[in-house]
KOLPADO-464559 format. One record per residue (C-alpha): residue in one letter; y, x, z. Coordinates in steps of 0.2 Angstrom, whole numbers, padded with zeros to 4 digits, always signed. Each point is the difference from the previous one (the first is absolute). Example, Ala and Ser with C-alpha at 12.3 -4.5 7.8 and 13.67 -1.06 7.14 Angstrom:
2
A-0022+0062+0039;S+0017+0006-0003;
//
This chain:
88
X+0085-0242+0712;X+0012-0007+0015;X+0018+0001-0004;X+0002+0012+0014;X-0012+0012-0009;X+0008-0002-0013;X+0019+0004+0007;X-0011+0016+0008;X-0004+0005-0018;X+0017-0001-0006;X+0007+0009+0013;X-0014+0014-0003;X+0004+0001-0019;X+0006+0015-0008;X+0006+0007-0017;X-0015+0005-0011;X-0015-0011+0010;X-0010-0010-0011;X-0002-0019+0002;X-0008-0015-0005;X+0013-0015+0002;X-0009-0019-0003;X+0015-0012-0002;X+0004-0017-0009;X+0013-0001-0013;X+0010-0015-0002;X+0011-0007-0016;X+0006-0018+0001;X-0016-0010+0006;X-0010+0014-0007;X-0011+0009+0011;X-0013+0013-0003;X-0009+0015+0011;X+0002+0019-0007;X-0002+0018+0009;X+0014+0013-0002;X-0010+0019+0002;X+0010+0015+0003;X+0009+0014+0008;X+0014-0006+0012;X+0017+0007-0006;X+0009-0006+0014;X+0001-0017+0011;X+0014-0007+0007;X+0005-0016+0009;X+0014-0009-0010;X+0011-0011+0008;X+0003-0018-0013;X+0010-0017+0002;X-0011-0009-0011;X-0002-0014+0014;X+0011-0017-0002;X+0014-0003+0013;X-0005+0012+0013;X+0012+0009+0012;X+0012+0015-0007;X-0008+0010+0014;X-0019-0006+0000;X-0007+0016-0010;X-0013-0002-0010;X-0014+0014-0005;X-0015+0002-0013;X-0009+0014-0002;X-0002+0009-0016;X-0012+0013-0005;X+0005+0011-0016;X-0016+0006-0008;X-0005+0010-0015;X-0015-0005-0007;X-0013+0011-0013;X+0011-0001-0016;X+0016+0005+0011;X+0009-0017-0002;X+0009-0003+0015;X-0003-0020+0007;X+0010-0008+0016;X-0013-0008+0013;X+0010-0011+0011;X-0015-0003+0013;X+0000-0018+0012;X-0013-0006+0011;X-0014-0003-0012;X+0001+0019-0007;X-0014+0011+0002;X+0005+0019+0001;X-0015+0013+0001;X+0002+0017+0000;X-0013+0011-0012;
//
């Protein structure tokens, strides 16, 4: 999926759709693959300064998806370029 499809689906998600979310998790030099599935509590666009020596005003944004999956644990999906979302 393009990353413009996938702004397009973003913008399209509401409370309660269903979604299928493939993403890679990082720790340290750690990496691995998972898939988060579940019902979209709410998304929103959170604004961060995580980035080193930028400009005070140079506003920085990452996307976040709130899901609750099957068990009704709630989990954080902070999505980037290589994050596949797919509605069910």
């Amino acid at each position: 999926m393009a990353q413009a499809e996938m702004l397009e689906l973003f913008a399209e998600l509401q409370a309660g759709d269903r979604v299928q979310v493939d993403h890679e998790v990082k720790v340290g030099f750690r990496k691995w693959h998972t898939t988060t599935i579940g019902k979209v509590v709410r998304k929103e666009r959170r604004r961060h300064s995580l980035h080193f020596r930028r400009n005070s005003d140079d506003k920085v944004f990452s996307d976040v998806l709130v899901i609750q999956r099957e068990s009704g644990e709630l989990t954080t999906v902070t999505l980037d370029e290589f994050s596949q979302v797919k509605k069910l």
